[in-house]
N, C-alpha and C positions, 0 to 999 in steps of 0.2 A: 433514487436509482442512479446509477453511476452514467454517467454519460457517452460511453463506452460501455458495451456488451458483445455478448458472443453467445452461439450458441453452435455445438457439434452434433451433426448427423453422420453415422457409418450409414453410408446407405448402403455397403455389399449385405448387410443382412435388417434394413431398416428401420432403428432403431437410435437412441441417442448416444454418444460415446461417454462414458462417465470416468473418470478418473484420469484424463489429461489435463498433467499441466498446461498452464499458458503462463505467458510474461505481455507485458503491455512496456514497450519502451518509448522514447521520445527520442525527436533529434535536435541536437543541439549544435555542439564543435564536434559533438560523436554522440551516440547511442546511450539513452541515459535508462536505467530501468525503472520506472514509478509504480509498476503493479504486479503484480503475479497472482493467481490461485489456481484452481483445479477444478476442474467442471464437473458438477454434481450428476446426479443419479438419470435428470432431465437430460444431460449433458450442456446446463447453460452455466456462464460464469456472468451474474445479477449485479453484483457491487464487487466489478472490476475494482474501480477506482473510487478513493473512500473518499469524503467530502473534504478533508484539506488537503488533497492532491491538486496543484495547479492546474488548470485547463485552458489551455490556448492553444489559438494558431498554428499548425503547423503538419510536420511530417512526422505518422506514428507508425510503429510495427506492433504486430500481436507477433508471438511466437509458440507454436505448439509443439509439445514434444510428444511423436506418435508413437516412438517405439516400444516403450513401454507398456502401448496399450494395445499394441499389436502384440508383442511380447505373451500378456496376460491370454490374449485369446491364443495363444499359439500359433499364429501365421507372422510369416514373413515380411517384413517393414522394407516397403523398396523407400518410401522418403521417412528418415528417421526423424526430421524435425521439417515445420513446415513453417514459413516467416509470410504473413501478407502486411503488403507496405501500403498506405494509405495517407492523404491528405486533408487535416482539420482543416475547413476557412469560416466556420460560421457556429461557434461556442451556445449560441442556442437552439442547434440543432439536438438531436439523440443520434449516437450513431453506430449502427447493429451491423456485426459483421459476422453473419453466420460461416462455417466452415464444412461441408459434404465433405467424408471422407470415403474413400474405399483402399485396399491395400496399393492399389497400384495408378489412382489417380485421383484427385481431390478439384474441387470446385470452389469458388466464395463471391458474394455480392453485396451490394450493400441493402440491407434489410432496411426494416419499419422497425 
């Protein structure tokens, strides 16, 4: 399992968000991208990060693009993409960063 995970709830209608992209980037001298997929039918993304992806230290972003899946349902996207910033310090950790969306306000914590 990727050591990094995500997982998307809409909760304006309860349910999990399926088909948002995400990017997983890293910081370096700048923003580097090592992952990207699209969150399944659950709304999770499982193997973010494939096993020869480096994993250390530091400061990561996930980025999700909502507009699209706002789009799809036909309501209006007040955040069209949504970036949560976080810091790696301990590589044998797991580290879950789920995402609550709804159209006009989003949540996130760090999960189990």
């Amino acid at each position: 399992m990727s050591p990094i995970t995500t997982h998307v709830l809409d909760t304006s209608i309860g349910k999990p968000a399926a088909g948002i992209a995400v990017m997983l980037e890293r910081k370096g001298s700048d923003w580097e991208l090592i992952a990207s997929a699209v969150t399944d039918d659950d709304g999770r993304v499982k193997n973010l990060m494939s096993p020869e992806t480096e994993f250390v230290a530091g400061d990561y972003r996930l980025i999700f693009k909502t507009e699209s899946y706002f789009r799809m349902r036909e309501i209006a996207c007040f955040f069209p993409e949504i970036v949560i910033v976080f810091t790696i310090s301990d590589m044998q950790q797991h580290y879950h960063v789920p995402l609550l969306l709804s159209p006009f306000v989003y949540s996130t914590y760090r999960g189990s």
